[in-house]
Backbone bond lengths (Angstrom), bond angles and torsions (degrees), N, CA, C in turn:
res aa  C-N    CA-C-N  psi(-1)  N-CA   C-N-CA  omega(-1)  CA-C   N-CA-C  phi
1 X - - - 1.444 - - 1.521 109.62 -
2 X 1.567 134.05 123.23 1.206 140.18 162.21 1.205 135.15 -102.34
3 X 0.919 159.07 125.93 1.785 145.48 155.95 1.053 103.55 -125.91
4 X 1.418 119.03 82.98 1.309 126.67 130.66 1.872 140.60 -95.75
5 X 1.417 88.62 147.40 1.458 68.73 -168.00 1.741 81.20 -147.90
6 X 1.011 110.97 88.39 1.850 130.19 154.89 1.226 118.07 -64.16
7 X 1.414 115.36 -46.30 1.545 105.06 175.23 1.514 119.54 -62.80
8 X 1.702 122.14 9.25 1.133 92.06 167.32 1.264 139.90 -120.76
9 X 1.513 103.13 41.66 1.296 142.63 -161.30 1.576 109.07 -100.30
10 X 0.849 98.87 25.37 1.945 113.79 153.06 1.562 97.85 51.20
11 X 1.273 104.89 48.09 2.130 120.99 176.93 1.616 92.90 59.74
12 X 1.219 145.34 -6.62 1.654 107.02 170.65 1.654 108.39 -80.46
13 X 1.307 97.21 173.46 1.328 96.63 167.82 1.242 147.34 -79.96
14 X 1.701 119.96 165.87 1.408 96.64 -160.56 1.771 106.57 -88.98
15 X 1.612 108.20 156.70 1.521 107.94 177.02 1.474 101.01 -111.06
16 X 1.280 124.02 154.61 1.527 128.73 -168.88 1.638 91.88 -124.36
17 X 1.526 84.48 -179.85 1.686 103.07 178.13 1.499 93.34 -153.64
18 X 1.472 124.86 106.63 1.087 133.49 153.83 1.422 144.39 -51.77
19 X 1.122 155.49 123.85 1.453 139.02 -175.13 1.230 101.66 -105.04
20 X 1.628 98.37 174.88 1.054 123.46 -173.99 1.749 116.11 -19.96
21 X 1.070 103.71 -60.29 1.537 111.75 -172.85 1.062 143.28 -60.26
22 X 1.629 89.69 -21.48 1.356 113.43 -175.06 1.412 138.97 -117.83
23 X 1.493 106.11 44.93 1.489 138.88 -144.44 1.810 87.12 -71.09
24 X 1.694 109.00 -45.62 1.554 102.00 -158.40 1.835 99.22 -76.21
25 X 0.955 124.24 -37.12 1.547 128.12 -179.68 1.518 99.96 -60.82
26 X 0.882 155.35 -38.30 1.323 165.21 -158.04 1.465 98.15 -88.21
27 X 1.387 139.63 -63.19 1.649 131.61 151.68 1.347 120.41 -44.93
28 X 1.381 124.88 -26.09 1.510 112.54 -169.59 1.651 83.46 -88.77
29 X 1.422 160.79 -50.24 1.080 159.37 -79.05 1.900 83.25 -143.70
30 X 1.653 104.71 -39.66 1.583 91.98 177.12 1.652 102.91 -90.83
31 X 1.332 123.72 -16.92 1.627 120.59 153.55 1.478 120.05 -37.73
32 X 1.193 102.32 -42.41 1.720 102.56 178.62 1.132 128.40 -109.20
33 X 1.820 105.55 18.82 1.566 120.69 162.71 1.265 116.79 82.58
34 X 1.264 107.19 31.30 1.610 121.06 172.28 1.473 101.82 -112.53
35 X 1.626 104.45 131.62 1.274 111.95 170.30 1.833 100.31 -70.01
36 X 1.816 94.59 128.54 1.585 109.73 166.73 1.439 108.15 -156.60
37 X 1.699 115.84 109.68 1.232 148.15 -174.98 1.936 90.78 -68.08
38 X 1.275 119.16 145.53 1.381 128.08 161.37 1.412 106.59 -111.16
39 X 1.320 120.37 139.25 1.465 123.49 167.35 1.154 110.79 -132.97
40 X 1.251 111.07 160.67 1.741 118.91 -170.20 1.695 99.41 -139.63
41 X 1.544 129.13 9.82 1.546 118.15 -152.59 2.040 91.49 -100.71
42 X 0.943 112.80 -157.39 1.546 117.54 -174.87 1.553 96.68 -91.37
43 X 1.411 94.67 165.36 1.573 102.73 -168.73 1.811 105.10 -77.19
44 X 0.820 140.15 -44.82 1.356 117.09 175.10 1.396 125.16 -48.29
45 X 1.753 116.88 -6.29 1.854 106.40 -161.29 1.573 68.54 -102.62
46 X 1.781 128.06 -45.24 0.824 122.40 -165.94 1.705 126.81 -51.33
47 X 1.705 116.07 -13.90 1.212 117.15 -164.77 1.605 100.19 -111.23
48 X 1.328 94.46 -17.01 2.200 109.45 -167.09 1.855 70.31 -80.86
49 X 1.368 131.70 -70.92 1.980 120.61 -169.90 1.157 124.90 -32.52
50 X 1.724 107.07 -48.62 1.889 116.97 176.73 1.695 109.42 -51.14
51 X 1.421 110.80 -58.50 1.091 130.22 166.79 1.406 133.26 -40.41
52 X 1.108 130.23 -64.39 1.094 157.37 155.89 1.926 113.98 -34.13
53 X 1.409 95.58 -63.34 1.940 114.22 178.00 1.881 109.99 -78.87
54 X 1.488 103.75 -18.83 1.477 102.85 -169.68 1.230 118.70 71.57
55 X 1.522 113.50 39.34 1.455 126.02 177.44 1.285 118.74 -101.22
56 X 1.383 137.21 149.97 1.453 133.48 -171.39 1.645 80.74 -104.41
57 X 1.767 101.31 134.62 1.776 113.30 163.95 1.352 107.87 -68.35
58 X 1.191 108.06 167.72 1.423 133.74 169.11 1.768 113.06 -135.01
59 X 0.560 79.42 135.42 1.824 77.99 -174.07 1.688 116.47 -177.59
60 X 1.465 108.89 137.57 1.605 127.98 174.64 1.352 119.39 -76.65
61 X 1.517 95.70 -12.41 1.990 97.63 -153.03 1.689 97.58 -99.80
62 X 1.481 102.06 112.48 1.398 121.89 172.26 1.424 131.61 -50.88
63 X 1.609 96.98 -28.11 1.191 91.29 164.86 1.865 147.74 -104.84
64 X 1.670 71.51 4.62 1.607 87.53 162.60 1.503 131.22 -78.37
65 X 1.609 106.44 -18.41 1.763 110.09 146.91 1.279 130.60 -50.04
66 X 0.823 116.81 -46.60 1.505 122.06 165.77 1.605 113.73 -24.16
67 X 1.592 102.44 -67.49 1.753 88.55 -175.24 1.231 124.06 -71.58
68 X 1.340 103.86 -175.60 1.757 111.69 -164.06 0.905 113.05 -91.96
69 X 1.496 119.58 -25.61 1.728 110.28 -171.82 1.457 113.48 -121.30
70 X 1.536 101.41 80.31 1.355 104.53 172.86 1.398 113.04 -109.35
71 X 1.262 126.45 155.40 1.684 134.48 -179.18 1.633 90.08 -82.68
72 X 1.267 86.31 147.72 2.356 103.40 168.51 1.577 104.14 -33.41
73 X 1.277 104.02 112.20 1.216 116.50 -168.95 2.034 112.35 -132.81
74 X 1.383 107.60 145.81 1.481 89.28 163.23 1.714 106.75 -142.36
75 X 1.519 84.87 151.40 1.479 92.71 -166.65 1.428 98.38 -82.83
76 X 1.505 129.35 145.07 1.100 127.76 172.13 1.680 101.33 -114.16
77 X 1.340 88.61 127.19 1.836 132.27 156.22 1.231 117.68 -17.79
78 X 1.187 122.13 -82.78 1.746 144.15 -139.70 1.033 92.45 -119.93
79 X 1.690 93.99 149.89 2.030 112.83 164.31 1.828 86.68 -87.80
80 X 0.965 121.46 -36.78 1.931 90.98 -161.41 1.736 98.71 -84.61
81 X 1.651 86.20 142.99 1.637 104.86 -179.76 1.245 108.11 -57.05
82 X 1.106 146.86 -39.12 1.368 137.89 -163.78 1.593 121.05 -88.65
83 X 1.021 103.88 -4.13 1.738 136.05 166.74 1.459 87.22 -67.98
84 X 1.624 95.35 -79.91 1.329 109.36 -152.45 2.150 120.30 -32.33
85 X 1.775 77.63 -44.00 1.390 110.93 -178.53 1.560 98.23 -27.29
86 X 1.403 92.22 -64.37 1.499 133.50 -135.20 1.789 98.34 -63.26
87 X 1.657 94.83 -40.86 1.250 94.17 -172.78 1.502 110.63 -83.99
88 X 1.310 126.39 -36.42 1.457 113.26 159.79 1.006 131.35 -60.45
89 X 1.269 126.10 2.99 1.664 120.30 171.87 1.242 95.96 -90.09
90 X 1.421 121.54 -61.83 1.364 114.72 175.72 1.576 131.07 -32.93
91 X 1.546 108.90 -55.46 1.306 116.94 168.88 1.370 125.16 -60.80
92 X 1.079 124.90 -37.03 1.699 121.09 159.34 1.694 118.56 -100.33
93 X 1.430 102.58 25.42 1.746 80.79 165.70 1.214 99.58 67.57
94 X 1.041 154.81 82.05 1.388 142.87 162.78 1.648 113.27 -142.00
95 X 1.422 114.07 115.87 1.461 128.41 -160.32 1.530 89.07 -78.85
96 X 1.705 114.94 167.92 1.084 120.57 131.85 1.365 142.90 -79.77
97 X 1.306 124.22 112.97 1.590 112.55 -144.87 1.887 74.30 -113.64
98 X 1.168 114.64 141.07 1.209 128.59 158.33 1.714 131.51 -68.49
99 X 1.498 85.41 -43.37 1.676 104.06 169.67 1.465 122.28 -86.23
100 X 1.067 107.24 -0.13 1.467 102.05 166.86 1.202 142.46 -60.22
101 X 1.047 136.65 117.42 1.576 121.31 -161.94 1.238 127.13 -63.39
102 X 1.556 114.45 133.65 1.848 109.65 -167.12 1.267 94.73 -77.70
103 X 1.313 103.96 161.97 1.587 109.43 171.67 2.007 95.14 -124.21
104 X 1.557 103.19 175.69 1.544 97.03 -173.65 1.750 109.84 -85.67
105 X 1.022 91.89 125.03 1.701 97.75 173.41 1.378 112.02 -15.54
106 X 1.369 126.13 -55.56 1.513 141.16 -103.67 1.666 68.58 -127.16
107 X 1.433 126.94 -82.82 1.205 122.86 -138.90 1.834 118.20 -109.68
108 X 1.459 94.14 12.00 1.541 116.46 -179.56 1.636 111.01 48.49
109 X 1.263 112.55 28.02 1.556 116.69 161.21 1.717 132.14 -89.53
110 X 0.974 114.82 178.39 1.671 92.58 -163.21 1.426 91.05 -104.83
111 X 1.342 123.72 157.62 1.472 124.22 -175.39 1.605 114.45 -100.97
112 X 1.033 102.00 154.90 1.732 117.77 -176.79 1.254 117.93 -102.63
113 X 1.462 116.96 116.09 1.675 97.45 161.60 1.642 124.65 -30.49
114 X 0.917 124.21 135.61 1.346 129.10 155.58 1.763 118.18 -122.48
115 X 1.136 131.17 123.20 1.299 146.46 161.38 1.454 114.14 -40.90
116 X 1.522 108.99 146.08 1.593 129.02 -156.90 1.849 101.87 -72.11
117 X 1.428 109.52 -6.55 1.448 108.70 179.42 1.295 116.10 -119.09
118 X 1.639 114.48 9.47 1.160 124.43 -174.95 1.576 102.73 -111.19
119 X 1.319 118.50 -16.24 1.425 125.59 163.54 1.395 109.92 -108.92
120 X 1.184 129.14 19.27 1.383 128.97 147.45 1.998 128.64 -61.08
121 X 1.283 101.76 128.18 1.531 82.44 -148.37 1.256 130.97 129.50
122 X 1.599 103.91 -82.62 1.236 127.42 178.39 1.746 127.18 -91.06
123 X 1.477 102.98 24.77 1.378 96.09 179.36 1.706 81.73 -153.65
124 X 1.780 116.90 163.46 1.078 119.34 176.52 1.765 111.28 -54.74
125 X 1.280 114.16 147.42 1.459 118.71 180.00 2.209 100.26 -60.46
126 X 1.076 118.71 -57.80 1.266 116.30 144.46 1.668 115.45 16.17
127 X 1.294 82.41 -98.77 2.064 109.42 177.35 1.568 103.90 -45.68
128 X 1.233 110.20 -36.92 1.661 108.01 -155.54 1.497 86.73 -85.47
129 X 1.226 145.63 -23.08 1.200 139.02 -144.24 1.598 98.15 -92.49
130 X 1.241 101.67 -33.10 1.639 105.01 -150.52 1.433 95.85 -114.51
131 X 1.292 118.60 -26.45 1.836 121.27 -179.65 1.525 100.40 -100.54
132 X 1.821 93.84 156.21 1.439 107.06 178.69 1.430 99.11 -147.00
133 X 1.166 123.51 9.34 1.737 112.55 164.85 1.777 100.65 -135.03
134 X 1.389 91.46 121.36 1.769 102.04 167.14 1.660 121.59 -119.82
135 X 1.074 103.63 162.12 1.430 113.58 172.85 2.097 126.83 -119.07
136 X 0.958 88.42 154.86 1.629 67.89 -162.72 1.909 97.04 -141.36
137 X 1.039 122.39 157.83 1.289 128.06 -173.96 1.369 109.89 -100.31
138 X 1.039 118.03 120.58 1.762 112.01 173.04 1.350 120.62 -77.85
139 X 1.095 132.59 29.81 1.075 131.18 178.68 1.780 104.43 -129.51
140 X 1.311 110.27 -73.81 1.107 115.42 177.02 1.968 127.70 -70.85
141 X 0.938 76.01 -32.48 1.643 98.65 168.97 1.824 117.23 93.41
142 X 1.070 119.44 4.20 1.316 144.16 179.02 1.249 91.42 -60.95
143 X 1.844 105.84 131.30 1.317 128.92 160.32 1.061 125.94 -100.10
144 X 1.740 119.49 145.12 1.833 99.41 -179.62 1.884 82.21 -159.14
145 X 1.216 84.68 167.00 1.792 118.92 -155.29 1.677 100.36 -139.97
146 X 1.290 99.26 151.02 1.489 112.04 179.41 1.434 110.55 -92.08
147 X 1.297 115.61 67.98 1.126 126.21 -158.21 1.968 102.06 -96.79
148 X 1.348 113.25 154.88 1.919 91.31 167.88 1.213 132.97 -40.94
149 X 1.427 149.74 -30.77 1.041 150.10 111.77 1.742 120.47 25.73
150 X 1.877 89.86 -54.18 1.615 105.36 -169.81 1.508 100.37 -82.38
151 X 1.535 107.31 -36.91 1.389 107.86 -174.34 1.607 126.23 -75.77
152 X 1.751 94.14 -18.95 1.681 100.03 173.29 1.844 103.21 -60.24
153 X 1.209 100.80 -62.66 1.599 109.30 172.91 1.121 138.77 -22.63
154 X 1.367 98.58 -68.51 1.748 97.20 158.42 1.250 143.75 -55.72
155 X 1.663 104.78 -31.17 1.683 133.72 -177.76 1.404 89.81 -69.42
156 X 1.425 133.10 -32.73 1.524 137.60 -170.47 1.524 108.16 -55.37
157 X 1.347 85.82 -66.57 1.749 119.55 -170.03 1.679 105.24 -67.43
158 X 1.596 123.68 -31.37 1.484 111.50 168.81 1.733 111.30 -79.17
159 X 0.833 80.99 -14.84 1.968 85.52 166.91 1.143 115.77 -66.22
160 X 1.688 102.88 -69.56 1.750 97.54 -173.57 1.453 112.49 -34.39
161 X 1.452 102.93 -52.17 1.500 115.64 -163.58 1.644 124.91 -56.66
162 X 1.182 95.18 -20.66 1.410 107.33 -164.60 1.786 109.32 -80.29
């Protein structure tokens, strides 16, 4: 059972709210620069948040279909994440945009350039040697680089898609 409906979000993109279950889809989903909130609280704060933020749920738990008043929601399918992926891109239409801005895995914020001397330090001497554009999280403070790592990822994600 689905009800989503992303397209009617006046062309921005859609933002989710993950549950409990779905902690790893919720990082791959801010990997590809989609705002996706994780929650872990009971399902009513969890459905008053979707609601409330204008987020489409995500959720495994069967029996939270059941009630009536849920915000555009989609039930996800599969235990493996890349399924999961697979099926929310599908279900909301959602391109791979290259330029989209990453946000941090960890803390679903959007990342900042940061300068080659401002991640000096803070990334293996390695990374620093060979990279010259970083990104950095303002919140947590975590640096990251488009390192192979970045490129396994994407090569992942043009697969599913394909």
């Amino acid at each position: 059972m689905e009800h989503v409906s992303a397209a009617d979000r006046s062309g921005d993109a859609p933002r989710f709210l993950a549950d409990a279950m779905l902690g790893r889809l919720a990082t791959w989903l801010r990997i590809l620069g989609y705002d996706a909130e994780y929650f872990r609280g009971e399902d009513a704060e969890l459905i008053a948040r979707a609601e409330r933020d204008g987020r489409i749920l995500l959720t495994r738990d069967t029996g939270m279909l059941r009630r009536r008043d849920l915000p555009p929601h989609l039930f996800i399918r599969d235990d493996r994440v890349m399924e999961q992926v697979r099926q929310v891109m599908m279900a909301c239409h959602l391109a791979l945009a290259p330029t989209a801005p990453r946000r941090c895995p960890r803390c679903n914020v959007t990342l900042e350039p940061r300068t080659k001397a401002e991640a000096a330090g803070r990334v293996p001497e390695f990374v620093w040697s060979r990279h010259d554009a970083f990104q950095g999280c303002p919140t947590c403070g975590r640096i990251y680089w488009a390192g192979s790592h970045r490129q396994r990822m994407d090569e992942t994600i043009r697969a599913l898609m394909a």
